[in-house]
N, CA, C and O atoms as a Maestro MAE file, in Angstrom:
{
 s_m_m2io_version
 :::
 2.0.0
}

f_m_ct {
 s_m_title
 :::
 protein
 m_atom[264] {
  # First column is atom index #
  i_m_mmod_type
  r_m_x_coord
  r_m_y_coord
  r_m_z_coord
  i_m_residue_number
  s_m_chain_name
  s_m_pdb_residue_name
  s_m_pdb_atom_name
  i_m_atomic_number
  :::
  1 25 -0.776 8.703 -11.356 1 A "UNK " " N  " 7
  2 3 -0.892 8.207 -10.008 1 A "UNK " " CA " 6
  3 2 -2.152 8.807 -9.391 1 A "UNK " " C  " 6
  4 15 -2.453 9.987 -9.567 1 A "UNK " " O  " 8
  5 25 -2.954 7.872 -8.587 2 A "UNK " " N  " 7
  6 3 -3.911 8.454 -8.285 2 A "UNK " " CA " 6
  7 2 -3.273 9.517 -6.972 2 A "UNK " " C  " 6
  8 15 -2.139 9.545 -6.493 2 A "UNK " " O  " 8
  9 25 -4.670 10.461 -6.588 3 A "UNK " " N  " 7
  10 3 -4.475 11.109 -5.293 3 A "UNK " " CA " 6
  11 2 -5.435 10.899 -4.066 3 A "UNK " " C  " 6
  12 15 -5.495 11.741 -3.170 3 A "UNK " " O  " 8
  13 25 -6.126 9.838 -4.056 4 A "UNK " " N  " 7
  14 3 -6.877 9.879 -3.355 4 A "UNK " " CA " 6
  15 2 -5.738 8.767 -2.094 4 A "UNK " " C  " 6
  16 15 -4.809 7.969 -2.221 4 A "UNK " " O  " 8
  17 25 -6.261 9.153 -1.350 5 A "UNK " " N  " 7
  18 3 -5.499 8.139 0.124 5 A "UNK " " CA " 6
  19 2 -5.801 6.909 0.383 5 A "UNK " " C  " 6
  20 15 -5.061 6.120 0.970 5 A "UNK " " O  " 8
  21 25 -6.939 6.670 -0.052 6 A "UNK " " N  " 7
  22 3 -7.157 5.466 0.385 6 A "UNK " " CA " 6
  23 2 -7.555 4.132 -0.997 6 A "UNK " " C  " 6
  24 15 -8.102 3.039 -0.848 6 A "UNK " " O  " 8
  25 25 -7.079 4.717 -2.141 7 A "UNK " " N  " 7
  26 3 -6.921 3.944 -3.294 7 A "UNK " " CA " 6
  27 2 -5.936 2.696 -3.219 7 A "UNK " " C  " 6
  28 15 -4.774 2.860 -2.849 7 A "UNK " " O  " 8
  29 25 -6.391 1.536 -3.553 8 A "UNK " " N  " 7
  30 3 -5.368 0.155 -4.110 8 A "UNK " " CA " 6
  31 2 -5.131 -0.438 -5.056 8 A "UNK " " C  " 6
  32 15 -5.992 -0.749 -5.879 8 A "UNK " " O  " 8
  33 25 -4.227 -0.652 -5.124 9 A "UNK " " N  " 7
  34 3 -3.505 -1.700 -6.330 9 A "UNK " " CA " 6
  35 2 -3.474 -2.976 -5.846 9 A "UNK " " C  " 6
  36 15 -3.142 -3.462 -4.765 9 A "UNK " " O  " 8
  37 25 -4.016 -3.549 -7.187 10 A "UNK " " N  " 7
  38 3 -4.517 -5.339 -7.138 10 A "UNK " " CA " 6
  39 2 -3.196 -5.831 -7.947 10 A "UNK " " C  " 6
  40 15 -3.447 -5.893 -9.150 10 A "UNK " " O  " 8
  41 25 -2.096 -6.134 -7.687 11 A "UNK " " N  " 7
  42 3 -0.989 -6.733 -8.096 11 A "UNK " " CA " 6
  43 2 -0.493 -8.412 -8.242 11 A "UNK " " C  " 6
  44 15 -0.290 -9.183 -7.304 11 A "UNK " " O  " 8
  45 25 -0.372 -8.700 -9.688 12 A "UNK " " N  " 7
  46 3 -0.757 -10.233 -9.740 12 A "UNK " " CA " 6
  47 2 0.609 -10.406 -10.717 12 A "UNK " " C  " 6
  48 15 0.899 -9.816 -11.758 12 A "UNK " " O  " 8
  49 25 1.523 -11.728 -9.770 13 A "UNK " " N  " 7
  50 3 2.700 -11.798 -10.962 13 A "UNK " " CA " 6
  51 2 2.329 -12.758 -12.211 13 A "UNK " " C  " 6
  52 15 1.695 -13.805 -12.089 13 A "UNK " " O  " 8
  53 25 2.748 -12.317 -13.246 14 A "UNK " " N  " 7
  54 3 2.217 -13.011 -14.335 14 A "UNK " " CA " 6
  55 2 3.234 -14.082 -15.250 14 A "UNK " " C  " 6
  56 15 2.874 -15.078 -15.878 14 A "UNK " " O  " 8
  57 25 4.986 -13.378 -15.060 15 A "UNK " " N  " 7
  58 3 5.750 -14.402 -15.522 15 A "UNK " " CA " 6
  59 2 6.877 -14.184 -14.673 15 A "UNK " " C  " 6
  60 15 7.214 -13.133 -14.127 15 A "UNK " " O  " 8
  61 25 7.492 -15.465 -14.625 16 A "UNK " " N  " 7
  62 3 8.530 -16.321 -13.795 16 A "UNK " " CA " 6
  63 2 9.510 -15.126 -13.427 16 A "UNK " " C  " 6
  64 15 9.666 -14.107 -14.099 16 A "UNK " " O  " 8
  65 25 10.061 -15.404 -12.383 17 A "UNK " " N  " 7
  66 3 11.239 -14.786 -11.532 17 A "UNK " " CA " 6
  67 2 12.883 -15.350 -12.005 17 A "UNK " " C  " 6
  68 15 13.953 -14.949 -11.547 17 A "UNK " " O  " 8
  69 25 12.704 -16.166 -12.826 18 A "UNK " " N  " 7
  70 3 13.996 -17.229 -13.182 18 A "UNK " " CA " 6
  71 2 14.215 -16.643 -14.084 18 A "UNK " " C  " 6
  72 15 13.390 -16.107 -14.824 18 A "UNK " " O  " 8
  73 25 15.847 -16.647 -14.217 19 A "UNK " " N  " 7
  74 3 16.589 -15.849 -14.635 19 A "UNK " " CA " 6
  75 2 16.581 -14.618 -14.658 19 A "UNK " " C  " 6
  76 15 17.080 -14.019 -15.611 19 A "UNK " " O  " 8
  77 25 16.049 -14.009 -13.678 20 A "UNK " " N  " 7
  78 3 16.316 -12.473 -13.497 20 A "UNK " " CA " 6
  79 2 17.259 -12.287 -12.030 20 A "UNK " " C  " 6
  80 15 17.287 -13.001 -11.028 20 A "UNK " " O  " 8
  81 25 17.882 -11.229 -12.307 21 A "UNK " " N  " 7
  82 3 18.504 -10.853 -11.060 21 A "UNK " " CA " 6
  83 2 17.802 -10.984 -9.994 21 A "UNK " " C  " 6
  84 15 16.618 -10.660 -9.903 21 A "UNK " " O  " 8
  85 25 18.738 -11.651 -8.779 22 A "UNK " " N  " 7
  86 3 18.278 -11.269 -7.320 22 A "UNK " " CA " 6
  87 2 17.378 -9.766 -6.641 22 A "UNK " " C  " 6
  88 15 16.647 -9.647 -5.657 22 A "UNK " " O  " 8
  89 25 17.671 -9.144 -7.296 23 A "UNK " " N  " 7
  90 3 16.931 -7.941 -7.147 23 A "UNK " " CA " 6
  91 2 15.812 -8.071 -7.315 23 A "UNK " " C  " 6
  92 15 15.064 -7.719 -6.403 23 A "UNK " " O  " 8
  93 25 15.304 -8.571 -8.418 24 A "UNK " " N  " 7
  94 3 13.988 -8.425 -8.897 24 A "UNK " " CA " 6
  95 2 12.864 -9.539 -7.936 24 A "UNK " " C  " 6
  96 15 11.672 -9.424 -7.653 24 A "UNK " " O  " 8
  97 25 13.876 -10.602 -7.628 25 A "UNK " " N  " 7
  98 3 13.042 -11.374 -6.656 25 A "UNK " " CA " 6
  99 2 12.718 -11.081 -5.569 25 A "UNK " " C  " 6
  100 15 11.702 -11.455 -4.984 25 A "UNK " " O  " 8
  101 25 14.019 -9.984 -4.964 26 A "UNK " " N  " 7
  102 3 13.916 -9.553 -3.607 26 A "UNK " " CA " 6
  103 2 12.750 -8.303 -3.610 26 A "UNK " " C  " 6
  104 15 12.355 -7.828 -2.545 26 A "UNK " " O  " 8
  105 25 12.297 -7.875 -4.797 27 A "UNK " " N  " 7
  106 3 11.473 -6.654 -4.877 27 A "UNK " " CA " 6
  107 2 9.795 -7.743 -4.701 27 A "UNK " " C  " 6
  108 15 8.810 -7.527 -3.996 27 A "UNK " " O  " 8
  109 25 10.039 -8.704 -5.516 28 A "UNK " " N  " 7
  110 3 8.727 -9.056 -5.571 28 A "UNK " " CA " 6
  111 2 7.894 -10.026 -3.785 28 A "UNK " " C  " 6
  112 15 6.783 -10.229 -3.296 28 A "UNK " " O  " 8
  113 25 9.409 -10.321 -3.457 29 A "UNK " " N  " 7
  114 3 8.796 -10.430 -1.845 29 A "UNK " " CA " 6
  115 2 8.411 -9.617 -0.965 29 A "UNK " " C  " 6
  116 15 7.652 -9.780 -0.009 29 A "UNK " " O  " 8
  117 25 9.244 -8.287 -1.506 30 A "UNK " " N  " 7
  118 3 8.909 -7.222 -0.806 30 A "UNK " " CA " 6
  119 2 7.696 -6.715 -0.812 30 A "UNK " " C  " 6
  120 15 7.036 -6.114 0.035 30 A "UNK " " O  " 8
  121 25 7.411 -7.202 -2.399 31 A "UNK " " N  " 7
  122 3 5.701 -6.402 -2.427 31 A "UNK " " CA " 6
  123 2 4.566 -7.787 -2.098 31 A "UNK " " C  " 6
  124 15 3.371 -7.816 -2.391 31 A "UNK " " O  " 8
  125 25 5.313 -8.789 -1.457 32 A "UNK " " N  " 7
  126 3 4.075 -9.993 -0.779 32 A "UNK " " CA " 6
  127 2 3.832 -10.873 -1.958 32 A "UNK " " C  " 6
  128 15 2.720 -11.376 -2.118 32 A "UNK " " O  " 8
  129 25 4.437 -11.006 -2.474 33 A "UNK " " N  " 7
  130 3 3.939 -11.695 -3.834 33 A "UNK " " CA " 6
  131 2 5.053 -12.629 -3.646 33 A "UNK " " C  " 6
  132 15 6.244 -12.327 -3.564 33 A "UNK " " O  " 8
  133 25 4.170 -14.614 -3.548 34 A "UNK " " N  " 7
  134 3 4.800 -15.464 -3.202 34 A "UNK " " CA " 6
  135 2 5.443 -16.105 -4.076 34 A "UNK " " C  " 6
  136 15 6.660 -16.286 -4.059 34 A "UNK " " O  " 8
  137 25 4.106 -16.783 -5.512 35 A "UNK " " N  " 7
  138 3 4.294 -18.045 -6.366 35 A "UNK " " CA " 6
  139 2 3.563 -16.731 -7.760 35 A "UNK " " C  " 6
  140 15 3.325 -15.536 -7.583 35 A "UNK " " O  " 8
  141 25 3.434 -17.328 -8.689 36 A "UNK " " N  " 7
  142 3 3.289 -17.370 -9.936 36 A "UNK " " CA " 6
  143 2 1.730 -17.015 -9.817 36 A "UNK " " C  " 6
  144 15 1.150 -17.585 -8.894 36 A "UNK " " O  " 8
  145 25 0.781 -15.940 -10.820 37 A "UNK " " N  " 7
  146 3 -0.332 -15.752 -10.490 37 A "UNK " " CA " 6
  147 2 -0.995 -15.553 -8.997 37 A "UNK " " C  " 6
  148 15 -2.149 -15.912 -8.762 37 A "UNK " " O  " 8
  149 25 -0.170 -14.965 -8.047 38 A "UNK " " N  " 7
  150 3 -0.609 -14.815 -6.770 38 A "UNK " " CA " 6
  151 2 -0.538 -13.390 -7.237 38 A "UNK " " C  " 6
  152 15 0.276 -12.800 -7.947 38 A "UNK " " O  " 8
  153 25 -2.098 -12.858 -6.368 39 A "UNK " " N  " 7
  154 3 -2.130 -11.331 -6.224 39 A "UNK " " CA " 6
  155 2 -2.548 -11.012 -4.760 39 A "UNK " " C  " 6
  156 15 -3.166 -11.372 -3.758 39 A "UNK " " O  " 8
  157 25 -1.776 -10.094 -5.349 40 A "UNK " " N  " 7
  158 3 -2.083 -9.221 -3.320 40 A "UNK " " CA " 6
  159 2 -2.191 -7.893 -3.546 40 A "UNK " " C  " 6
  160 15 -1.452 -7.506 -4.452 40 A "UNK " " O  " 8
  161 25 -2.729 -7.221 -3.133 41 A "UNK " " N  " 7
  162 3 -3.530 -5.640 -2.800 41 A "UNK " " CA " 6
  163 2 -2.474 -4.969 -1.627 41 A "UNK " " C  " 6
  164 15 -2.349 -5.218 -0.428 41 A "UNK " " O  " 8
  165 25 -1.696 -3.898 -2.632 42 A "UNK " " N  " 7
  166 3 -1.273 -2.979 -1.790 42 A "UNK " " CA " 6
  167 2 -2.141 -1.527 -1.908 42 A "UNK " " C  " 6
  168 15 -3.128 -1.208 -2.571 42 A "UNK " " O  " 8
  169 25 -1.067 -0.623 -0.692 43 A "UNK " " N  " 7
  170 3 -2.035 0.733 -1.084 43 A "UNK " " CA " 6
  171 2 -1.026 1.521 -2.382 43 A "UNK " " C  " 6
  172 15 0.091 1.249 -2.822 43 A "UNK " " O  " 8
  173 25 -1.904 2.464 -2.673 44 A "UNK " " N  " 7
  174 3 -1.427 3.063 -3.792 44 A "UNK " " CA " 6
  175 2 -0.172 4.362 -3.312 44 A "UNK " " C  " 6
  176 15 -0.715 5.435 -3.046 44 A "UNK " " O  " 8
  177 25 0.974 4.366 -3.215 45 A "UNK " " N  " 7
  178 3 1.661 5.269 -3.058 45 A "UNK " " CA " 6
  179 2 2.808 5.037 -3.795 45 A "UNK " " C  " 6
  180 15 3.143 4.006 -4.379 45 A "UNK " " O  " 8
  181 25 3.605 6.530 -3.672 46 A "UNK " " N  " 7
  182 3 4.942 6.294 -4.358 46 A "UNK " " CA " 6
  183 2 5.969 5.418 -4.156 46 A "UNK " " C  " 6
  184 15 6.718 5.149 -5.096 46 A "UNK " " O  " 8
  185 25 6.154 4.833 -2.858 47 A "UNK " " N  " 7
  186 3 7.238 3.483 -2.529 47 A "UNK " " CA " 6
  187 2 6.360 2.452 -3.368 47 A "UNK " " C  " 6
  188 15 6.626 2.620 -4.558 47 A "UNK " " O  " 8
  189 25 5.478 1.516 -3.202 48 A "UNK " " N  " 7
  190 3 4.727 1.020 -4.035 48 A "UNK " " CA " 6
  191 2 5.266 1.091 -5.381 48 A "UNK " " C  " 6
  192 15 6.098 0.411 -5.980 48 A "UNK " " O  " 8
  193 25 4.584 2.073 -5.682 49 A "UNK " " N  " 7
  194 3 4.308 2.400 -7.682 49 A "UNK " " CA " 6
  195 2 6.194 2.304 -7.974 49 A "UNK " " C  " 6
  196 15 6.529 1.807 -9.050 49 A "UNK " " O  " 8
  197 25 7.220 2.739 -7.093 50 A "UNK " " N  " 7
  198 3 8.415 2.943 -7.561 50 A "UNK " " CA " 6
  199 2 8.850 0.871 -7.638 50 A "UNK " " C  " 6
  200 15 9.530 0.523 -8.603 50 A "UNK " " O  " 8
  201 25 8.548 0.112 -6.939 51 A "UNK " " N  " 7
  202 3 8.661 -1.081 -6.865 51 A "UNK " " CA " 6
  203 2 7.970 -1.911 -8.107 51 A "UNK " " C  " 6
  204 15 8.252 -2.940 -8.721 51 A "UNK " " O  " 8
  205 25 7.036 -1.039 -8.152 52 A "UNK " " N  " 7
  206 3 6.264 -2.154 -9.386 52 A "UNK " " CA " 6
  207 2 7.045 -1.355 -10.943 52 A "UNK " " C  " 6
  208 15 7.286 -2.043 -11.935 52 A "UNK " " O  " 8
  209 25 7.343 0.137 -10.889 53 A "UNK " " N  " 7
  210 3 8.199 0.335 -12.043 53 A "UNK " " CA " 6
  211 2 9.404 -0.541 -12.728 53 A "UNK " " C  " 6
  212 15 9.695 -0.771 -13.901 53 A "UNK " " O  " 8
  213 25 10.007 -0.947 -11.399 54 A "UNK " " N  " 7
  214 3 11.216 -1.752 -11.207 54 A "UNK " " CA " 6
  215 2 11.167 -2.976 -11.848 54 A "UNK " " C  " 6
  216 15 12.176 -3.525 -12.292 54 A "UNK " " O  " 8
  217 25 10.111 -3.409 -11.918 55 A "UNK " " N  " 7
  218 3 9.589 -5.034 -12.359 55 A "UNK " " CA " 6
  219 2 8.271 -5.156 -13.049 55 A "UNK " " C  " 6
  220 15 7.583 -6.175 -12.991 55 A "UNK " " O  " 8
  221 25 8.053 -4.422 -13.493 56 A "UNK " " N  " 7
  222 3 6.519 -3.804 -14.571 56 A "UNK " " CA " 6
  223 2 6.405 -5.199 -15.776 56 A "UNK " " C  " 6
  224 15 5.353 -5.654 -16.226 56 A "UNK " " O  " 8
  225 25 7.532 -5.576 -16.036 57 A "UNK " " N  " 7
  226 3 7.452 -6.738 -16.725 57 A "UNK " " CA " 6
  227 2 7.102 -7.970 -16.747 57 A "UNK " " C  " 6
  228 15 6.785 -8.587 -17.764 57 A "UNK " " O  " 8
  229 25 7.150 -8.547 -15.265 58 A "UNK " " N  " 7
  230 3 6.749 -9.683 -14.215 58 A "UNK " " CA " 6
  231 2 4.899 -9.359 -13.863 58 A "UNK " " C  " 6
  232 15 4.126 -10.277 -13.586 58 A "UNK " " O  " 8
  233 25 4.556 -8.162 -13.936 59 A "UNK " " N  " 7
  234 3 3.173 -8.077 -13.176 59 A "UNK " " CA " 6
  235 2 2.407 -7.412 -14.159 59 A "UNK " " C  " 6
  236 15 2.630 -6.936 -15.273 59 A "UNK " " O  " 8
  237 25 1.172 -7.555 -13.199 60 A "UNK " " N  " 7
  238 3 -0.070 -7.310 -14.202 60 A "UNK " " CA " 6
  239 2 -0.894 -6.176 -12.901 60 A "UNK " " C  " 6
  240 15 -1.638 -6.603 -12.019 60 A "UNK " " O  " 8
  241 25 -0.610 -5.065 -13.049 61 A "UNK " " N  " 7
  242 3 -1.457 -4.461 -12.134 61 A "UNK " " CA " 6
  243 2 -2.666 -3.800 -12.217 61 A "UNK " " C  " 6
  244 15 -2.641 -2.995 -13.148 61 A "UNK " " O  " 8
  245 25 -3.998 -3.820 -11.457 62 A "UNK " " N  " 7
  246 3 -5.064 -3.219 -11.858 62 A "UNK " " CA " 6
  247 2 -5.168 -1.941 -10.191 62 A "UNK " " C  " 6
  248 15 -4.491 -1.914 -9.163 62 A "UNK " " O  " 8
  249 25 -6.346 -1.073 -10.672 63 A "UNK " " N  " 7
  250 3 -6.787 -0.312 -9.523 63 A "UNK " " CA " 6
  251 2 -7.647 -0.863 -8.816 63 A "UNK " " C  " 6
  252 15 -8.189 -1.638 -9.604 63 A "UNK " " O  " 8
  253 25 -8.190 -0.989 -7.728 64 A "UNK " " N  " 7
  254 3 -9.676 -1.576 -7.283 64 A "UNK " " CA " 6
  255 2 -10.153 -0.143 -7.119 64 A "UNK " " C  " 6
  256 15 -9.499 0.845 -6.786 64 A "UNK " " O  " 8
  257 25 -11.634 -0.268 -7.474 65 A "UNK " " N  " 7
  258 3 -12.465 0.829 -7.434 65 A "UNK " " CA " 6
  259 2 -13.111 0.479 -6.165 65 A "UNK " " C  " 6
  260 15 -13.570 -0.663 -6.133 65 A "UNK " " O  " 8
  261 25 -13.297 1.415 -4.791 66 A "UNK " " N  " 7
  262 3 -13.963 1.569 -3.819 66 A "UNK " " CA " 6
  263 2 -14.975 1.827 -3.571 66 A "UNK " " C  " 6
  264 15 -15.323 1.895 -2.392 66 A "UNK " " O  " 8
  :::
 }
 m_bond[263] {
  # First column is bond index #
  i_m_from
  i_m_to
  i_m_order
  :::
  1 1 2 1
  2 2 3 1
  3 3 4 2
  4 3 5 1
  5 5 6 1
  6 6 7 1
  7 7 8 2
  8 7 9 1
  9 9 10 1
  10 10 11 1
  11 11 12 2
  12 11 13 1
  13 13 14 1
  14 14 15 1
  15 15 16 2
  16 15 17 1
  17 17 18 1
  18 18 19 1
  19 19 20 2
  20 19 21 1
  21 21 22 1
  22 22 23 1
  23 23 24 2
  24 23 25 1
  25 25 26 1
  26 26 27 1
  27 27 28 2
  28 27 29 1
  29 29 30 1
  30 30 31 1
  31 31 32 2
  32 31 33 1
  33 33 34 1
  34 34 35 1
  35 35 36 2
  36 35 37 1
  37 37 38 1
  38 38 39 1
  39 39 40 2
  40 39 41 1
  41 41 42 1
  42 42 43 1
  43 43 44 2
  44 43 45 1
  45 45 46 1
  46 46 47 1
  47 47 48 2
  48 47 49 1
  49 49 50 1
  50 50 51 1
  51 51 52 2
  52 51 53 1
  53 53 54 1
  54 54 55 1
  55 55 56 2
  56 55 57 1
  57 57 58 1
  58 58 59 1
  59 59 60 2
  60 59 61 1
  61 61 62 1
  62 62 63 1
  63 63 64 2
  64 63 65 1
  65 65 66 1
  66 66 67 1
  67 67 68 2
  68 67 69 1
  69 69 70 1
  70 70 71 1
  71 71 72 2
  72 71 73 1
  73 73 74 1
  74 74 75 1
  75 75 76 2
  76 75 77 1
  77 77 78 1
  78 78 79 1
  79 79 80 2
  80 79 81 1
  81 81 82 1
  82 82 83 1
  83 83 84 2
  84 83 85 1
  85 85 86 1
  86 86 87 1
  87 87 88 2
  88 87 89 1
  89 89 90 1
  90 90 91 1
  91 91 92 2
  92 91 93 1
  93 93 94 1
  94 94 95 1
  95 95 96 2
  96 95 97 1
  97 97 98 1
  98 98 99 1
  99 99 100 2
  100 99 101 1
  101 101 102 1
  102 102 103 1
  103 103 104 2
  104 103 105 1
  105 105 106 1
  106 106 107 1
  107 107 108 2
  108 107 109 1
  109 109 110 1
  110 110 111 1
  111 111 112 2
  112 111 113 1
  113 113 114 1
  114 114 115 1
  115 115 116 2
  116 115 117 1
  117 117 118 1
  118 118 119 1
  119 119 120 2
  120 119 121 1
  121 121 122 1
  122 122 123 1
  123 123 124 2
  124 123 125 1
  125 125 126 1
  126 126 127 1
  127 127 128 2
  128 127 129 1
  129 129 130 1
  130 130 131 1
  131 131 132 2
  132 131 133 1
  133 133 134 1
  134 134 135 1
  135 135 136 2
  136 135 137 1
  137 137 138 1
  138 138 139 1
  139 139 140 2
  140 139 141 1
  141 141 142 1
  142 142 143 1
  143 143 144 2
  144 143 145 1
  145 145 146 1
  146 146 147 1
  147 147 148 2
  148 147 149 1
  149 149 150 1
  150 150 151 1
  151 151 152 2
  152 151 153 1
  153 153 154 1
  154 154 155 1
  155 155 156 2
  156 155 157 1
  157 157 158 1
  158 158 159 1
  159 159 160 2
  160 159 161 1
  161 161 162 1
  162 162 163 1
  163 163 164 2
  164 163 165 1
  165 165 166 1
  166 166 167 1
  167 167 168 2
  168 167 169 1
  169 169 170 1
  170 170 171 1
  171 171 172 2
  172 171 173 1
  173 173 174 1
  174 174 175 1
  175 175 176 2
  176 175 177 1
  177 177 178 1
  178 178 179 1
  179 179 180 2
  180 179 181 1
  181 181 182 1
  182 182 183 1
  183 183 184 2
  184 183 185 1
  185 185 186 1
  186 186 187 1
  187 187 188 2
  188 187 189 1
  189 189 190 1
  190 190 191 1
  191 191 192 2
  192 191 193 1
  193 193 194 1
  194 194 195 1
  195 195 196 2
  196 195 197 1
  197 197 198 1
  198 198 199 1
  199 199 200 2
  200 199 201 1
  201 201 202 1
  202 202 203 1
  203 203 204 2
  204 203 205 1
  205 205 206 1
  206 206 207 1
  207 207 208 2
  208 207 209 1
  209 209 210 1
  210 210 211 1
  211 211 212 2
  212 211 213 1
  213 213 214 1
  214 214 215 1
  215 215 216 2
  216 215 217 1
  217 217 218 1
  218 218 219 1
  219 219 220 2
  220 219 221 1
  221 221 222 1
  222 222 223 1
  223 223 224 2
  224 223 225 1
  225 225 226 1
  226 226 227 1
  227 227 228 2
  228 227 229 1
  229 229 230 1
  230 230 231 1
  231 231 232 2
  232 231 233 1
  233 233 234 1
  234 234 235 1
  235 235 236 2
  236 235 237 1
  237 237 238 1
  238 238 239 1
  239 239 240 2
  240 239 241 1
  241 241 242 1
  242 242 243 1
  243 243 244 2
  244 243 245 1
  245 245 246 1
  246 246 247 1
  247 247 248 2
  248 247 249 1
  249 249 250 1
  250 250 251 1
  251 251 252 2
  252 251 253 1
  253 253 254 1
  254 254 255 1
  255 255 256 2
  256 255 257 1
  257 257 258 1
  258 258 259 1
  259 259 260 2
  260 259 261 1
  261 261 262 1
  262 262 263 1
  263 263 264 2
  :::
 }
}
């Protein structure tokens, strides 16, 4: 995990939400992520990183370098 404060994660879902538990869908709205290949930029912290652990299988995450 990084430590810097003001680091982001470029988060892009890569396969389908169907047939997975309600959970996993309700996580991926949570992190702004609408349709299929949509990415959205959160910041880098532990609520974050614990959400994308949860569903690491669905996404494709990169760092953006500042």
């Amino acid at each position: 995990m990084s430590k810097k404060t003001n680091a982001t994660l470029r988060i892009t879902q890569i396969r389908s939400s169907i047939d997975y538990r309600q959970r996993a869908r309700k996580t991926l709205e949570a992190l702004g992520i609408k349709r299929m290949h949509h990415t959205v930029e959160q910041p880098d912290n532990p609520a974050i990183r614990g959400m994308i652990k949860a569903i690491e299988h669905l996404l494709k995450v990169e760092e953006v370098k500042e």
